[in-house]
N, C-alpha and C positions, 0 to 999 in steps of 0.2 A: 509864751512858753508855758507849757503844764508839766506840773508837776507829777512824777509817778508814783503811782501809789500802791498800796499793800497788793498783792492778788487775794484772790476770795477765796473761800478755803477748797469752792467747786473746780476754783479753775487749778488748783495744786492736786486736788484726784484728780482731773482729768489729766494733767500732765505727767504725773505719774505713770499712767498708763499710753503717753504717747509715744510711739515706736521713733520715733528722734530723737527722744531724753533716754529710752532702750539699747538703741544703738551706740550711743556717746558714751553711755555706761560700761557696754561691751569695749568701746574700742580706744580707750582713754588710755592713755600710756602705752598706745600700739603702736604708732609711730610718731616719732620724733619729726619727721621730713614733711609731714606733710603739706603743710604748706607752699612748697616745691613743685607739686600736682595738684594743686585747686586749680579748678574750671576759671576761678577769679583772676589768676593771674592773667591773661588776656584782657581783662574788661577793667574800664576807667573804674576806679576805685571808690568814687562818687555814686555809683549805679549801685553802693552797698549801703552809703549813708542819706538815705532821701529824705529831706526837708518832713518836719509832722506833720504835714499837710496833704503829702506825695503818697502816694502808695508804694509797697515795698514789691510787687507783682514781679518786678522784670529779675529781683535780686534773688527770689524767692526760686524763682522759674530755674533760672541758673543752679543754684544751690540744688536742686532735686536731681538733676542729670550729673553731679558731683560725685566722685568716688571717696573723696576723703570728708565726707559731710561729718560724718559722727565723728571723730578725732576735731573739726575745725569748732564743732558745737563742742565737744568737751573742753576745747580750751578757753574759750567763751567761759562758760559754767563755771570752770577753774577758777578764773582771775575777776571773774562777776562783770565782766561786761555787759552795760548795760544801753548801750547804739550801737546801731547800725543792725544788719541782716549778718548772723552767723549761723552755721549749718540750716539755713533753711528756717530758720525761727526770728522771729521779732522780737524788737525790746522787750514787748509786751507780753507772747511768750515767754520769754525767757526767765522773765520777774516771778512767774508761776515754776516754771523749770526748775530756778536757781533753790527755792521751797524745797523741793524734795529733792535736788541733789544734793543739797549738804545732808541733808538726813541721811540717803544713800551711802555717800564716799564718806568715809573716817580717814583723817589725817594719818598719812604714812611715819612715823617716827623716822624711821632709815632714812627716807626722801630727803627729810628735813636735816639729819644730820649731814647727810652727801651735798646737798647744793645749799642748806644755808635755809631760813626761814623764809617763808612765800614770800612772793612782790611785795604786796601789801601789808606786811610786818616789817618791811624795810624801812630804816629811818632813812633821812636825807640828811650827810652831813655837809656844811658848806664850811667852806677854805675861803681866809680873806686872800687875797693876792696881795702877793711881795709889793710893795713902794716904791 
């Protein structure tokens, strides 16, 4: 297993300027459904998460002929996933990606008061069970 590491500061301008990380930008909070319409839904689930050793071609391939790519990449970005093929991007991508989207998106106050603080500030409380 390797470890992933920083992206380079090249590959964060290039990302910058990639029309995937543009579109996601555009179209983040445009629809709620969409994963309802991903091309993925037909294809084993598996063909998104391929071994590091696999290439990701076939997920990739799919992802381009996608209508809801940039929404499915912004939610990626959002929650910082960091496997598998989302909107057409890889881990690896994305590590670059994720670089200038937080610069990009400032945290919504409203959002946060309406549904509650992101995933990811969520604690986890556990409940012992009754006896």
């Amino acid at each position: 297993m390797t470890r992933a590491r920083m992206p380079r500061p090249h590959e964060v301008a290039a990302a910058r300027r990639d029309p995937r990380l543009l579109r996601a930008l555009r179209e983040r909070r445009h629809d709620d459904a969409w994963r309802t319409r991903g091309t993925c839904q037909s294809v084993d689930p598996e063909t998104f998460f391929p071994a590091p050793n696999e290439p990701a071609d076939a997920a990739i391939a799919l992802c381009r002929s996608c209508d809801v790519q940039g929404s499915c990449l912004a939610w990626a970005l959002e929650v910082g996933d960091c496997h598998g093929v989302w909107g057409g991007t890889t881990p690896r991508e994305r590590r670059a990606m994720l670089v200038a989207w937080r610069s990009e998106v400032q945290p919504d106050p409203d959002a946060v008061d309406e549904a509650g603080p992101p995933v990811r500030d969520r604690l986890l409380t556990l409940v012992p069970l009754g006896r």
